[in-house]
DSSP file (Angstrom, degrees, kcal/mol; ACC not computed):
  #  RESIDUE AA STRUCTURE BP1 BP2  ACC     N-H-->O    O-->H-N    N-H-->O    O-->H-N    TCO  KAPPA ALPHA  PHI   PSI    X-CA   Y-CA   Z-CA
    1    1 A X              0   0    0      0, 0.0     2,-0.3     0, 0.0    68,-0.1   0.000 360.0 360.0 360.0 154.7    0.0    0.0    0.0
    2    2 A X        -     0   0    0     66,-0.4     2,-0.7     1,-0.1    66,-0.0  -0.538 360.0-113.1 -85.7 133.6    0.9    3.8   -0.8
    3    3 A X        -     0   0    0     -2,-0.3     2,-0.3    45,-0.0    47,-0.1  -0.593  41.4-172.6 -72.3 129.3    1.2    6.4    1.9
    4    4 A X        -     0   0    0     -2,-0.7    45,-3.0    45,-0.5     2,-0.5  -0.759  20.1-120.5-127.3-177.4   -1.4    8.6    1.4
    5    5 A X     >  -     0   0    0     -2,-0.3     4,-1.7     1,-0.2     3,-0.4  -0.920  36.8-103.0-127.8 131.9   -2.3   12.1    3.2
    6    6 A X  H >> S+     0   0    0     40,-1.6     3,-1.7    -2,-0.5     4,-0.7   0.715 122.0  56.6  13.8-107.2   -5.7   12.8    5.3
    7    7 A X  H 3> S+     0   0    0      1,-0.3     4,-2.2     2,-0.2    -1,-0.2   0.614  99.7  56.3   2.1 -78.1   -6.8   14.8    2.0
    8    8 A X  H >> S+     0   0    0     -3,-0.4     3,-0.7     1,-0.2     4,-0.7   0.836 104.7  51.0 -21.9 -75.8   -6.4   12.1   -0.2
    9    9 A X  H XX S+     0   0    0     -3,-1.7     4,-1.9    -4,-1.7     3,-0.7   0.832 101.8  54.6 -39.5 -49.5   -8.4   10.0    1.3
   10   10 A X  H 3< S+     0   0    0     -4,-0.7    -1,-0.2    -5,-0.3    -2,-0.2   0.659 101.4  58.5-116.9  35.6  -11.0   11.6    1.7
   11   11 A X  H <X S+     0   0    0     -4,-2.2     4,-0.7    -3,-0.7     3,-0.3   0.567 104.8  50.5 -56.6 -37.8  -11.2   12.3   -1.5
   12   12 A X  H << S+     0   0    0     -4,-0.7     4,-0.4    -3,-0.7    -2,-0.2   0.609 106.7  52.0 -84.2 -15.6  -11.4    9.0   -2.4
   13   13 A X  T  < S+     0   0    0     -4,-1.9    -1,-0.2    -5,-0.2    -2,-0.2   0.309 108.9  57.9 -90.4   7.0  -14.2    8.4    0.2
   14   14 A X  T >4 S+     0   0    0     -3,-0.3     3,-0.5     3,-0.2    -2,-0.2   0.586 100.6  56.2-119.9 -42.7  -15.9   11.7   -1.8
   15   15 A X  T 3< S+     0   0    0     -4,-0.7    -2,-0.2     1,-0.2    -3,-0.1   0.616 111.1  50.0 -60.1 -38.3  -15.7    9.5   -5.2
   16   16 A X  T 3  S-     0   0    0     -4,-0.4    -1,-0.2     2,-0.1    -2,-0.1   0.006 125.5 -82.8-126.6  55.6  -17.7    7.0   -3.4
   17   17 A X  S <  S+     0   0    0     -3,-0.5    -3,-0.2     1,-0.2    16,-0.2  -0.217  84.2 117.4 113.3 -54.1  -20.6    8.6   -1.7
   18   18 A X        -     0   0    0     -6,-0.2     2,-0.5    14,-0.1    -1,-0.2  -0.066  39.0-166.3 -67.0 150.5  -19.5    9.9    1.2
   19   19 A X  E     -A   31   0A   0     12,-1.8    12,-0.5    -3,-0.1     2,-0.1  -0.959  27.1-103.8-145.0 168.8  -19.4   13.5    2.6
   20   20 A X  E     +A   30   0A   0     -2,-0.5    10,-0.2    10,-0.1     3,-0.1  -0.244  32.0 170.1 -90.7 165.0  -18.0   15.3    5.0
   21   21 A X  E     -     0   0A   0      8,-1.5     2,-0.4     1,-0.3     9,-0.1   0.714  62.2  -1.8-111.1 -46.5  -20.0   16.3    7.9
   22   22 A X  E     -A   29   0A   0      7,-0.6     7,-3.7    -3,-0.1     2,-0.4  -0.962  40.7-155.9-156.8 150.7  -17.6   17.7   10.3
   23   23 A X  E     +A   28   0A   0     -2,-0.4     2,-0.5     5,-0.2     5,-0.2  -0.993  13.8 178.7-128.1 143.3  -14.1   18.6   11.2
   24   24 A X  E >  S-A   27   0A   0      3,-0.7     3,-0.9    -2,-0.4     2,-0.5  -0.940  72.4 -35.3-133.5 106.6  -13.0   18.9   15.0
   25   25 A X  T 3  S-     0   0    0     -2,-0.5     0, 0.0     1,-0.2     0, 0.0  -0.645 129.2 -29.1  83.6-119.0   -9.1   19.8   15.6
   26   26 A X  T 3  S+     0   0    0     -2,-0.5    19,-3.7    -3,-0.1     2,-0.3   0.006 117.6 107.2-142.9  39.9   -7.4   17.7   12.5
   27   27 A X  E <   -AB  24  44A   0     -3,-0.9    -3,-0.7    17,-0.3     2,-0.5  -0.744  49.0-173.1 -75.8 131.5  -10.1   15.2   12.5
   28   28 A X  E     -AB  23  43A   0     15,-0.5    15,-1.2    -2,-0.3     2,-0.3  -0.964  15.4-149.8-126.8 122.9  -12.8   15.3    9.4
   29   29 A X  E     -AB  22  42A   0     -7,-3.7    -8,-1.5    -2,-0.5    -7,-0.6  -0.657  12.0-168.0 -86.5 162.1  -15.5   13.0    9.8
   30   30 A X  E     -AB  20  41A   0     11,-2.6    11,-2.3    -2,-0.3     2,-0.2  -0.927   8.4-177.2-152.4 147.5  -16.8   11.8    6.7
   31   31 A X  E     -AB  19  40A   0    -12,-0.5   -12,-1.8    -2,-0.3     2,-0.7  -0.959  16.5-160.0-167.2 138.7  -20.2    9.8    6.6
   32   32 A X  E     - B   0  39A   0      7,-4.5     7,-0.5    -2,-0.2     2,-0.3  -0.872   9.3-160.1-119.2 106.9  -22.5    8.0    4.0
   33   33 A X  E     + B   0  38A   0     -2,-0.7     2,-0.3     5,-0.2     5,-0.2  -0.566  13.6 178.0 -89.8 158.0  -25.9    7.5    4.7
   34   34 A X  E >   - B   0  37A   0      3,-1.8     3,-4.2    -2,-0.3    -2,-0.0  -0.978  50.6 -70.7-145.5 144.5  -27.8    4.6    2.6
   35   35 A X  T 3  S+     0   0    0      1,-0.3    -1,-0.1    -2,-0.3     3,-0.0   0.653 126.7   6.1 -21.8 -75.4  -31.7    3.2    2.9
   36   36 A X  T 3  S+     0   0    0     -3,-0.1     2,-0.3     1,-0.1    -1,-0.3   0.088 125.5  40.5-106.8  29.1  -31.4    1.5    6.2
   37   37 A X  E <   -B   34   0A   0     -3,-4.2    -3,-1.8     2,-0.0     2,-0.3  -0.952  57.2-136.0-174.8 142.4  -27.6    2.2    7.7
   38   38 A X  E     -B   33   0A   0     -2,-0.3    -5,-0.2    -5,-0.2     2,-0.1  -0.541   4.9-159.2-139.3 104.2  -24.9    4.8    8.2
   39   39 A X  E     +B   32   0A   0     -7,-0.5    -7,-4.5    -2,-0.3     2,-0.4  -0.167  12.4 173.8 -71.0 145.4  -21.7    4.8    7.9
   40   40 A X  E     -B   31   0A   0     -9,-0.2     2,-0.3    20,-0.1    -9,-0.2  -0.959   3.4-179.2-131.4 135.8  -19.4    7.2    9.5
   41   41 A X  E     -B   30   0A   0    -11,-2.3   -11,-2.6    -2,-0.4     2,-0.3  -0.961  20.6-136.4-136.5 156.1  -15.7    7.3    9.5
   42   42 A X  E     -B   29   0A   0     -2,-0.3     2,-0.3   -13,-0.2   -13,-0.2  -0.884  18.4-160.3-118.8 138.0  -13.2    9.5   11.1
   43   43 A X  E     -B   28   0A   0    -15,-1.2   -15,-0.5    -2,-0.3     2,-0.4  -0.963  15.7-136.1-138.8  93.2  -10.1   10.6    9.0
   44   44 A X  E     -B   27   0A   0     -2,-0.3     2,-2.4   -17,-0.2   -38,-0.3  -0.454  17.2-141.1 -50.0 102.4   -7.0   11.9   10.5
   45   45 A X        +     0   0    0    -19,-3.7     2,-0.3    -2,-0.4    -1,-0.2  -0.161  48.9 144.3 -75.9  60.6   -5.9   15.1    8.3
   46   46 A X        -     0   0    0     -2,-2.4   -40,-1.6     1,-0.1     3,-0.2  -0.787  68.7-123.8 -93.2 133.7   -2.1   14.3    8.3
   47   47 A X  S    S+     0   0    0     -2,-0.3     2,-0.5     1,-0.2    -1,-0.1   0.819 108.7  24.3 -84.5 -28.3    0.0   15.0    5.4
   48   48 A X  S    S-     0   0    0    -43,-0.1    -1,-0.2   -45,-0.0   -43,-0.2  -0.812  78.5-149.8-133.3 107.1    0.9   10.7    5.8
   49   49 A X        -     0   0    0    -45,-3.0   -45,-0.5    -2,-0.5     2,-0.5  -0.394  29.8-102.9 -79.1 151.7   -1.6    8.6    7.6
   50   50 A X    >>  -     0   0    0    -47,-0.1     3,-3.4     1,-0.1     4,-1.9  -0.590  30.9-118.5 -63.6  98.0    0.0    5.5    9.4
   51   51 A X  H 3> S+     0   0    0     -2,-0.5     4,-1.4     2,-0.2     5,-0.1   0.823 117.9  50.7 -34.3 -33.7   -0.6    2.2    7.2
   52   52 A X  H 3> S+     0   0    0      1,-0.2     4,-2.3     2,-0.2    -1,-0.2   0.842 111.1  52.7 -78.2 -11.3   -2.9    0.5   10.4
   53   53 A X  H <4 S+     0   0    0     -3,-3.4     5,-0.3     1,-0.2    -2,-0.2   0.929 114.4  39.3 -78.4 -36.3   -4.9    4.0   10.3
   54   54 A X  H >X S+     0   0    0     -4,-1.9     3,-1.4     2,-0.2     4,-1.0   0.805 116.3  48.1 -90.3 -20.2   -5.6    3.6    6.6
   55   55 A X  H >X S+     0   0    0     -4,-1.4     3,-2.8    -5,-0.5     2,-1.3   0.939 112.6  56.5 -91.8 -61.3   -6.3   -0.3    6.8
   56   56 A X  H 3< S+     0   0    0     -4,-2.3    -1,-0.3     1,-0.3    -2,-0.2   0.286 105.0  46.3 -15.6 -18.6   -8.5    1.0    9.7
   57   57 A X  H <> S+     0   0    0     -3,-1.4     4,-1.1    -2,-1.3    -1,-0.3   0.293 109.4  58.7-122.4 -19.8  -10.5    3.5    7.3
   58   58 A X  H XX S+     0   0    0     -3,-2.8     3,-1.5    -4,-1.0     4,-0.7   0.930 108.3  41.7 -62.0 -79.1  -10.9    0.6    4.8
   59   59 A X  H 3< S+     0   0    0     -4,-0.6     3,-0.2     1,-0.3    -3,-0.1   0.688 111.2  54.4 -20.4 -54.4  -12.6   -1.6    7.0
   60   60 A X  H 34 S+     0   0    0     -5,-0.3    -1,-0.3     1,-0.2    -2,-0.2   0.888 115.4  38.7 -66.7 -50.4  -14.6    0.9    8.4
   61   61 A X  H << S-     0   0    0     -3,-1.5    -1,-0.2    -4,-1.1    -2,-0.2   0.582  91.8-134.2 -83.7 -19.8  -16.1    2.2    4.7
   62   62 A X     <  +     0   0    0     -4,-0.7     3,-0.1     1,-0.3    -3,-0.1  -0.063  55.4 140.6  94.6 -42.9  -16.4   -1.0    3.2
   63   63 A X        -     0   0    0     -5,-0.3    -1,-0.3     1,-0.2    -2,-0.1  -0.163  65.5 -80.2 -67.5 128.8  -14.6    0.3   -0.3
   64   64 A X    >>  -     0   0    0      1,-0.1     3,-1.4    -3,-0.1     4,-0.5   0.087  25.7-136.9 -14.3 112.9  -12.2   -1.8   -2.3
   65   65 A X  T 34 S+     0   0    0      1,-0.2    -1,-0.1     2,-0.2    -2,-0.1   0.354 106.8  69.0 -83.2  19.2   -8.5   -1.7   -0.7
   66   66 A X  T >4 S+     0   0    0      2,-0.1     3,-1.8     3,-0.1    -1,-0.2   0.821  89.2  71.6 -64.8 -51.1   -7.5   -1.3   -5.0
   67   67 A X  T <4 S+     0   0    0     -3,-1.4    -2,-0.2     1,-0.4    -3,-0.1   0.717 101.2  32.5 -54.3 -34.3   -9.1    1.9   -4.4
   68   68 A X  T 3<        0   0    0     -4,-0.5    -1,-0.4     1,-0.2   -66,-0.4  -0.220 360.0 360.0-108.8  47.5   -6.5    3.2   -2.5
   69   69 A X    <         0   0    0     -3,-1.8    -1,-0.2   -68,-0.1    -2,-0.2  -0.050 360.0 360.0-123.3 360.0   -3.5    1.6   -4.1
């Protein structure tokens, strides 16, 4: 996997539905709501997120780990 920055991401989480909702400090939550469920993920805005924070924001969103490769 690629180091990637805050930004990046969630840019790519932007591509697939989600938008952001709020930012607190150098936090952005980002959230996709869908007929019955919502998902919400929190996105560190760090110029190089930490590989177990990014596998951590995969999981969480459900989207293809290709996508961020």
């Amino acid at each position: 996997m690629r180091v990637l920055s805050g930004k990046a991401v969630c840019q790519i989480l932007k591509r697939h539905g989600f938008v952001q909702i709020r930012q607190r400090g150098s936090h952005v939550i980002m959230q996709k709501k869908s007929s019955n469920s919502t998902i919400t993920v929190p996105v560190p805005n760090h110029s190089e997120l930490k590989i177990g924070t990014l596998r951590s924001i995969i999981r969480q969103c459900g989207i293809a780990k290709a996508e961020f490769d």
